[in-house]
Wavefront OBJ file of the C-alpha trace (Angstrom):
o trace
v 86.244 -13.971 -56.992
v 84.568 -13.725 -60.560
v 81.151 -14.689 -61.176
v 80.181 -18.058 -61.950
v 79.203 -16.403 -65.877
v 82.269 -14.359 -65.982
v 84.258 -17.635 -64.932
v 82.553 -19.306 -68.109
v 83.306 -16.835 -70.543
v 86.851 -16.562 -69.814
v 86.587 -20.722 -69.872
v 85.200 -20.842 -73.536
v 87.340 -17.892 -74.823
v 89.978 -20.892 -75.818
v 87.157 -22.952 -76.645
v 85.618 -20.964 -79.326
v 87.918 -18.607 -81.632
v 86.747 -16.220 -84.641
v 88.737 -16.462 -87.163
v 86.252 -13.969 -89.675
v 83.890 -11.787 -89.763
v 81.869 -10.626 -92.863
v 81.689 -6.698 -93.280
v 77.703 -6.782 -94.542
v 75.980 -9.150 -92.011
v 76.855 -10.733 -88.707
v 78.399 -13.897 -90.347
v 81.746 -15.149 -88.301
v 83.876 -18.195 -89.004
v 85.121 -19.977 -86.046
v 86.903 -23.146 -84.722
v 84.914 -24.849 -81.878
v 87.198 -27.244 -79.760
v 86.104 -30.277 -78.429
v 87.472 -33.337 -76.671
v 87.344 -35.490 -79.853
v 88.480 -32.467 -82.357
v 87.689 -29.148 -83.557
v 84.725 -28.118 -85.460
v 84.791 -25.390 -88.118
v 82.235 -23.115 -87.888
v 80.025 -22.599 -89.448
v 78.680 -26.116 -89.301
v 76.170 -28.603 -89.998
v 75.518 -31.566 -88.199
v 74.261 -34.473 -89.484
v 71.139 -36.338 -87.447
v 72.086 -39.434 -85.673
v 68.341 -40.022 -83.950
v 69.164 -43.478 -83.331
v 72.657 -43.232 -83.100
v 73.411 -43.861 -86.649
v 72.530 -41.006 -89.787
v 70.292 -43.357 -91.253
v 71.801 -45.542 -93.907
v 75.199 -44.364 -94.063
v 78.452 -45.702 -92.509
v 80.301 -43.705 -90.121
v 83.252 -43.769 -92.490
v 81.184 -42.602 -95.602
v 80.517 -39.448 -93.202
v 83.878 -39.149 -92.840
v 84.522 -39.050 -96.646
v 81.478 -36.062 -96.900
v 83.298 -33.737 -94.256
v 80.945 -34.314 -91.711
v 82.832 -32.617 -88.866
v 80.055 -33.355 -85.780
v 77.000 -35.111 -85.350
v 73.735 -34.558 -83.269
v 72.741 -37.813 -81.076
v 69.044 -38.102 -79.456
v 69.402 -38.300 -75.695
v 65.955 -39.376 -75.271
v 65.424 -42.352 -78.391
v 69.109 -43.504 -76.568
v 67.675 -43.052 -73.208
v 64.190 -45.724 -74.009
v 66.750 -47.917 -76.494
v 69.023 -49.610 -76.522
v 69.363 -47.794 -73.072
v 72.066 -46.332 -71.089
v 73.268 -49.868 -69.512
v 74.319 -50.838 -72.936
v 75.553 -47.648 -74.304
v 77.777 -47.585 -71.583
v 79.339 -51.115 -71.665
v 79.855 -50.401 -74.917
v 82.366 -47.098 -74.254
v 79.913 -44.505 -74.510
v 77.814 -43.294 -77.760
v 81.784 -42.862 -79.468
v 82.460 -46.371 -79.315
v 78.943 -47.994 -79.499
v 78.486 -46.448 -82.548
v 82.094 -46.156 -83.925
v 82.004 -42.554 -84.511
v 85.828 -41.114 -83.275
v 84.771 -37.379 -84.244
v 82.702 -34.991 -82.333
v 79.082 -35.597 -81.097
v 76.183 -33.272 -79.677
v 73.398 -34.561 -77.860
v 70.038 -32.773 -77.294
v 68.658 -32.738 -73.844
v 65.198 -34.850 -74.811
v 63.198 -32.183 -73.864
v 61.466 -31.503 -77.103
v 61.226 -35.409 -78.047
v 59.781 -35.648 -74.768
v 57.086 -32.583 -75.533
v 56.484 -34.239 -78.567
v 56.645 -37.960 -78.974
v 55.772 -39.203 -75.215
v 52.425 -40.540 -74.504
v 50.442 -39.192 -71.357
v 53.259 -36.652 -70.251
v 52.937 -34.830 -67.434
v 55.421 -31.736 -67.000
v 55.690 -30.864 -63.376
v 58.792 -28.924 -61.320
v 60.791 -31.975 -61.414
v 60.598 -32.716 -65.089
v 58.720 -34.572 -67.286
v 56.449 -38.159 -66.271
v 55.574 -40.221 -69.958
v 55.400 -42.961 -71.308
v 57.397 -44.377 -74.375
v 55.792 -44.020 -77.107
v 57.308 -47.371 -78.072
v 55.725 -49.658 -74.962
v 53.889 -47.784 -73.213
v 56.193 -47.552 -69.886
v 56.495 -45.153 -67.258
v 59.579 -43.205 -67.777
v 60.753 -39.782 -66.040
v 63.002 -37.154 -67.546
v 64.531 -34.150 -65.394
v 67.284 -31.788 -65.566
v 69.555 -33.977 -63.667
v 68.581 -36.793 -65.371
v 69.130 -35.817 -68.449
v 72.463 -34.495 -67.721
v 73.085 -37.839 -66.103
v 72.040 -39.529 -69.493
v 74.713 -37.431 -71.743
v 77.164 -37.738 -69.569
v 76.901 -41.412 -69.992
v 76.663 -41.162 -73.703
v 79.514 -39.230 -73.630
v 79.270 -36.651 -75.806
v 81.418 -33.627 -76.410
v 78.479 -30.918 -76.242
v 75.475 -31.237 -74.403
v 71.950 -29.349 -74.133
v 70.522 -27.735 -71.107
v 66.792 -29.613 -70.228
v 64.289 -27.145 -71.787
v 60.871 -27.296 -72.484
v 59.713 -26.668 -76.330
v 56.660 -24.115 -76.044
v 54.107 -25.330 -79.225
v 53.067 -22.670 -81.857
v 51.228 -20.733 -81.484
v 50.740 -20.170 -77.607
v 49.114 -17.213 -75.503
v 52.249 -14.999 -74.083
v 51.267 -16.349 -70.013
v 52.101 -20.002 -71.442
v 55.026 -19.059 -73.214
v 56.393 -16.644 -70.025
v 55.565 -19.581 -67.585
v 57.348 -22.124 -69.461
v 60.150 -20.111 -70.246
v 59.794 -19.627 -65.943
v 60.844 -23.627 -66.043
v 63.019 -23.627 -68.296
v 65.241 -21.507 -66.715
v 64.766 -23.200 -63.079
v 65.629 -26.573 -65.328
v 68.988 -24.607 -66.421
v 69.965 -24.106 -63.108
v 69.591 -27.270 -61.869
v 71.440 -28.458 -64.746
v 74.152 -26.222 -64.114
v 74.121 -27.228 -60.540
v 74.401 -31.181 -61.602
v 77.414 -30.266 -64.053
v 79.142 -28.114 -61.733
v 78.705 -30.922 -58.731
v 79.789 -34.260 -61.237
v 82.106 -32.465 -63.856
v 81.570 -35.061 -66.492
v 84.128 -35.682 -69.275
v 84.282 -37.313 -72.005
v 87.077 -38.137 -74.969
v 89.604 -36.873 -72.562
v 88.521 -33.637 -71.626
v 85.440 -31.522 -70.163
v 82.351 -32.341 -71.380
v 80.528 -28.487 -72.688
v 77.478 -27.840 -72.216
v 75.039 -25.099 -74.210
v 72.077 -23.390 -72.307
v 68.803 -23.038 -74.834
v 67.201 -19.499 -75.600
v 63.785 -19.662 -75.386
v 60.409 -16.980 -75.049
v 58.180 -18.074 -78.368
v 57.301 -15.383 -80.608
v 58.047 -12.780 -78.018
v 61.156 -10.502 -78.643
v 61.686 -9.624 -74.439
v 60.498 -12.857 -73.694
v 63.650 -14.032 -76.025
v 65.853 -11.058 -74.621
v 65.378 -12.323 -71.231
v 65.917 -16.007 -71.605
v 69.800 -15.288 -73.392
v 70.387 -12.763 -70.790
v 69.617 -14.738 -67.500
v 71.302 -18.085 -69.214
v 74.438 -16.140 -69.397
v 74.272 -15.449 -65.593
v 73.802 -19.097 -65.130
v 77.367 -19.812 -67.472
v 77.301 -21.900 -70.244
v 79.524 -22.832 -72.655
v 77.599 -22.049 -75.607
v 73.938 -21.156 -76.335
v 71.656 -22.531 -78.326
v 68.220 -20.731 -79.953
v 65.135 -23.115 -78.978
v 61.443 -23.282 -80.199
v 61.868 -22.684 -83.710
v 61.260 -24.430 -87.065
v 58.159 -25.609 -84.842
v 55.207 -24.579 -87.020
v 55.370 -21.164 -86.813
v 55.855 -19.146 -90.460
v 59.519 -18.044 -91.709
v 59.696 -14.451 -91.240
v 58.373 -15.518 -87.647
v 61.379 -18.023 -87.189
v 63.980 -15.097 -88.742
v 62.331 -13.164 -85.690
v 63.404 -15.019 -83.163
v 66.963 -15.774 -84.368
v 66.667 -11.434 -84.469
v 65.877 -11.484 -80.931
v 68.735 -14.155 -79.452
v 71.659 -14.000 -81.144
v 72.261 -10.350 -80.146
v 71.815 -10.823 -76.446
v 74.138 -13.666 -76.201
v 77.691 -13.248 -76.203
v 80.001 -12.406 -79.255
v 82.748 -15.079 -78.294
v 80.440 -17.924 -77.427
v 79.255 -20.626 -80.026
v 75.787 -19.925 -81.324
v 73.122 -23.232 -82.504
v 69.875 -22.709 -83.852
v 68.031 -25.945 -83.176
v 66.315 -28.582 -85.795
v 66.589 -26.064 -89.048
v 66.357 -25.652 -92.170
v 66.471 -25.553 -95.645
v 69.530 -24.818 -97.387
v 68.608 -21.312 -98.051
v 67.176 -20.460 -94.753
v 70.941 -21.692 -93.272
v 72.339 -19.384 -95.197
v 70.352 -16.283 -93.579
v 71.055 -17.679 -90.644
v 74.800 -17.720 -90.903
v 74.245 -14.070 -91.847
v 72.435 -13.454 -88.426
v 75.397 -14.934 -86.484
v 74.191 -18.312 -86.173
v 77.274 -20.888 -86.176
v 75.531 -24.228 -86.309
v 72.955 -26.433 -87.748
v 71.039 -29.538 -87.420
v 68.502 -30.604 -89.723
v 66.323 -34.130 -90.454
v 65.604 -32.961 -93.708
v 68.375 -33.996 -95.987
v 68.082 -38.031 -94.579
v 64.052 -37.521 -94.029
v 63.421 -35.832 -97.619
v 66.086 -38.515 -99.491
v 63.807 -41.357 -97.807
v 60.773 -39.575 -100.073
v 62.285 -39.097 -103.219
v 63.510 -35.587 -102.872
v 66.856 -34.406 -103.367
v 68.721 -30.983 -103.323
v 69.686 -28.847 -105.946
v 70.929 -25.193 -107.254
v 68.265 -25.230 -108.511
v 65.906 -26.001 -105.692
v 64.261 -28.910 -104.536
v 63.009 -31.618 -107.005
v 60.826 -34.735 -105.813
v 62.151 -37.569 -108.017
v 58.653 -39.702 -107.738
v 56.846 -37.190 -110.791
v 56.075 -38.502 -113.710
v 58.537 -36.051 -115.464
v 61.536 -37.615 -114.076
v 60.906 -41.092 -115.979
v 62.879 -40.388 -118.752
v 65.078 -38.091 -117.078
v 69.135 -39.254 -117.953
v 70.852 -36.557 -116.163
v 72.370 -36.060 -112.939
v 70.922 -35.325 -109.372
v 72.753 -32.137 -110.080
v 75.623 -30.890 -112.035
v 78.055 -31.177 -108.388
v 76.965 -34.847 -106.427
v 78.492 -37.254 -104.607
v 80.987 -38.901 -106.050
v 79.103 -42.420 -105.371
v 76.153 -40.603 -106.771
v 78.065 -39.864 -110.035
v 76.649 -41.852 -113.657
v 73.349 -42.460 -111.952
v 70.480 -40.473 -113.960
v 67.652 -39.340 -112.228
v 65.345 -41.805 -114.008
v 67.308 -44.606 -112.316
v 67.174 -43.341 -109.057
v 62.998 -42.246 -109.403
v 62.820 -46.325 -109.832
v 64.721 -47.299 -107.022
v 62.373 -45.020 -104.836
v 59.345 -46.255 -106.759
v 60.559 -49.788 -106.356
v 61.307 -48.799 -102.623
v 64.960 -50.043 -103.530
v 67.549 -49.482 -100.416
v 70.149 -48.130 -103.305
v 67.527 -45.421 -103.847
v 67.560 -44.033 -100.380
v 71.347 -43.839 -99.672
v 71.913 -42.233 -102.984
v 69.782 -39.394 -102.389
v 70.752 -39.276 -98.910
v 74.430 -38.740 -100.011
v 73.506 -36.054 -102.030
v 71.976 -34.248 -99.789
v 74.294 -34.483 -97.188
v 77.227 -33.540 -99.724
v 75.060 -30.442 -100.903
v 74.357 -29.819 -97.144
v 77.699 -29.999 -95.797
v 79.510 -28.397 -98.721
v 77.325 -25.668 -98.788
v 78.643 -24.831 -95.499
v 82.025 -25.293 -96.208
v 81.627 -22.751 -99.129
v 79.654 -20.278 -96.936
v 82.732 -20.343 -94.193
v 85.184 -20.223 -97.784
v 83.317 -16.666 -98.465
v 83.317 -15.507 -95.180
v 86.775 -16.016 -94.625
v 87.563 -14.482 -98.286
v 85.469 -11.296 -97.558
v 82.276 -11.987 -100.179
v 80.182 -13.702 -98.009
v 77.166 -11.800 -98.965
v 77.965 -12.040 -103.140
v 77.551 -15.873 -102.194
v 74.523 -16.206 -100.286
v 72.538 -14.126 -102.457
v 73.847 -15.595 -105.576
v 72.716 -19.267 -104.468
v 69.490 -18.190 -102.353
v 68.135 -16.113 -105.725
v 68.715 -19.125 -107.787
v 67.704 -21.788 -105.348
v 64.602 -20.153 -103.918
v 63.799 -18.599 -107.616
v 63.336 -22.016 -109.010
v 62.360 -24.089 -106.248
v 58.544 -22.669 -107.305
v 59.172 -24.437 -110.744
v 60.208 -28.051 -110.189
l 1 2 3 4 5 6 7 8 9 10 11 12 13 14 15 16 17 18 19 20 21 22 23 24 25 26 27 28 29 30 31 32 33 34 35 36 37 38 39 40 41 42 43 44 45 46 47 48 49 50 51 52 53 54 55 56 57 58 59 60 61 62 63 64 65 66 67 68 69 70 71 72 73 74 75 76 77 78 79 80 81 82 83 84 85 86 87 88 89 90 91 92 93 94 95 96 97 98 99 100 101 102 103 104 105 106 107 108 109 110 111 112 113 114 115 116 117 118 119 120 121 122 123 124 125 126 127 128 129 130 131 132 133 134 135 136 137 138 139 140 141 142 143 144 145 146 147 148 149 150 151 152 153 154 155 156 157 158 159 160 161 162 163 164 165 166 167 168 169 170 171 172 173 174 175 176 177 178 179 180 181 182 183 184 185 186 187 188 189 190 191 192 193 194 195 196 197 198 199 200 201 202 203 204 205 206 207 208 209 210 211 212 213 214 215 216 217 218 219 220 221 222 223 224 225 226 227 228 229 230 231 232 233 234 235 236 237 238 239 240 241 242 243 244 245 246 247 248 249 250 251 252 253 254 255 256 257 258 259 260 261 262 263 264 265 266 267 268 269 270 271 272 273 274 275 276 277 278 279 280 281 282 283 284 285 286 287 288 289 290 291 292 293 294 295 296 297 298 299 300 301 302 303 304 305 306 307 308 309 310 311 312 313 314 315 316 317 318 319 320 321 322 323 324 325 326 327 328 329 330 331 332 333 334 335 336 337 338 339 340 341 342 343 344 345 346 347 348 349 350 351 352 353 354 355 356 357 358 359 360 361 362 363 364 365 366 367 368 369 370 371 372 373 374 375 376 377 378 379 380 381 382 383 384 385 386 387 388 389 390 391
């Protein structure tokens, strides 16, 4: 009989097809299939904390190409609750999204939003850090809680290690973290949730901190436990760039080549794009929604933050390729709207970004699947991080 891992792998291998790979780096374009479509790799996902990308109807996502978005099992989990979501057909129908949908496990909300949390070898005792009320997270339960939500991926129960930490912390908790994969492997294999018509996948979460056999270790033994993808944890956390690069470095090559690969909560558009080079095949980010809410939109050029003075007058575009809804609106108009705290202000920007967002990954997969994959990301990284000092 095979192994439980070598059962998995033959599993995803019609799950997860490469359709590309680029000759200079270890960039791949993919289709991931899922119970409510495939996803083109490689992807971005928009953030749905709350179960909505904040501002924007689920039908103007549509019209950007957003393929799959990321749902937050533990803000779903304290409200509206899972009682609700489930009356209401799952996170799909409560929300009116028909197309894909990941959800994280909670773990690092839990590390980093609860109030009084206690992590023992169950899982995690806090409080919301909206009431005050006892609540309790564990491997089970949140596999319980995404199976109810319904989503078409979901994340292992981890725990986030905080930057920096001593290399005993970050060994111990990656100790957990694996026990917490088990069990969640255990709970899968024992209630075989679905959802959307078919399995319900579920993604296993590198982690180890800074340290390269801490990292080795964690994508090896999560492969023994069988997943159906795996996901790079603890990073964009604090810790500097080159050390974030480092621990994409040492993942991604100890997990396996057919398998869907998701670095966690990152980044900026040029920092994507180096990911993509080091085999990474999808994204989630708060930034384009979080920055937009602050004034600051995305382009070639770099990053500009429309509340300066030197936008006032300013009658051009965001940028010379927008949104179409963003198109005849100069970015004097829109530096009011934010200064006026205008709703009209927010979307806007938050359209952009999304559109620069998503299409830059739609361009990225373009390249790779063209052969000149690397001609394109150093083209727009030289000109986006070049300038991004000057605006």
């Amino acid at each position: 009989m095979l192994r439980q891992a070598e059962a998995e792998v033959l599993r995803s291998a019609t799950m997860f097809s490469i359709e590309a790979k680029d000759e200079d780096s270890s960039a791949r374009a993919a289709v991931l299939k899922t119970p409510h479509g495939p996803v083109l790799t490689p992807a971005f996902m928009p953030v749905g904390t709350q179960g909505t990308v904040k501002s924007l109807h689920p039908d103007e996502l549509v019209a950007l190409g957003a393929q799959i978005v990321l749902g937050n099992t533990y803000h779903l989990f304290l409200r509206p609750g899972m009682e609700v979501i489930a009356a209401m057909g799952g996170l799909h129908g409560f929300s009116r999204w028909e197309r894909p949908i990941l959800t994280d496990s909670g773990g690092y909300q839990v590390f980093s939003l609860a109030k009084l949390r206690k992590i023992t070898e169950q899982g995690v005792r806090f409080q919301s850090h909206h009431d005050g009320s006892a609540c309790f997270i564990g491997p089970e339960e949140s596999m319980e809680i995404q199976a109810t939500l319904g989503s078409d991926i979901a994340m292992a129960f981890d725990e986030c290690p905080p930057y920096p930490c001593e290399r005993s912390y970050a060994e111990e908790s990656l100790e957990l973290t694996l026990r917490w994969a088990r069990r969640c492997r255990s709970w899968v294999d024992a209630n075989q949730p679905v959802t959307g018509g078919g399995r319900q996948q579920h993604f296993g979460i590198v982690q180890g901190s800074v340290y390269a056999e801490l990292r080795e270790r964690s994508a090896k033994e999560l492969q023994e436990i069988g997943f159906d993808g795996y996901a790079v944890g603890g990073v964009s956390v604090g810790e500097p760039e080159d050390e974030m690069f480092r621990a994409i470095e040492n993942s991604v090559p100890f997990l396996p080549e057919g398998m869907p690969r998701y670095a966690m909560g990152l980044g900026t558009p040029a920092q994507i794009l180096q990911m993509v080079s080091r085999g990474v095949d999808m994204f989630d980010c708060v930034m384009p929604t979080r920055l937009a809410r602050h004034g600051t939109a995305m382009t070639l050029d770099g990053m500009i933050n429309l509340k300066n003075q030197k936008f006032e007058m300013d009658a051009s575009p965001l940028d010379s390729v927008t949104h179409p809804l963003c198109e005849g609106f100069s970015r004097g108009y829109i530096r009011h709207l934010i200064k006026a705290k205008e709703i009209l202000g927010m979307r806007l920007i938050s359209l952009h970004n999304l559109h620069f967002y998503l299409s830059l990954l739609e361009q990225a997969r373009a390249a790779i699947l063209h052969g000149d994959f690397s001609s394109f990301r150093d083209t727009f990284i030289e000109r986006f991080q070049y300038t991004y000092k000057l605006l």
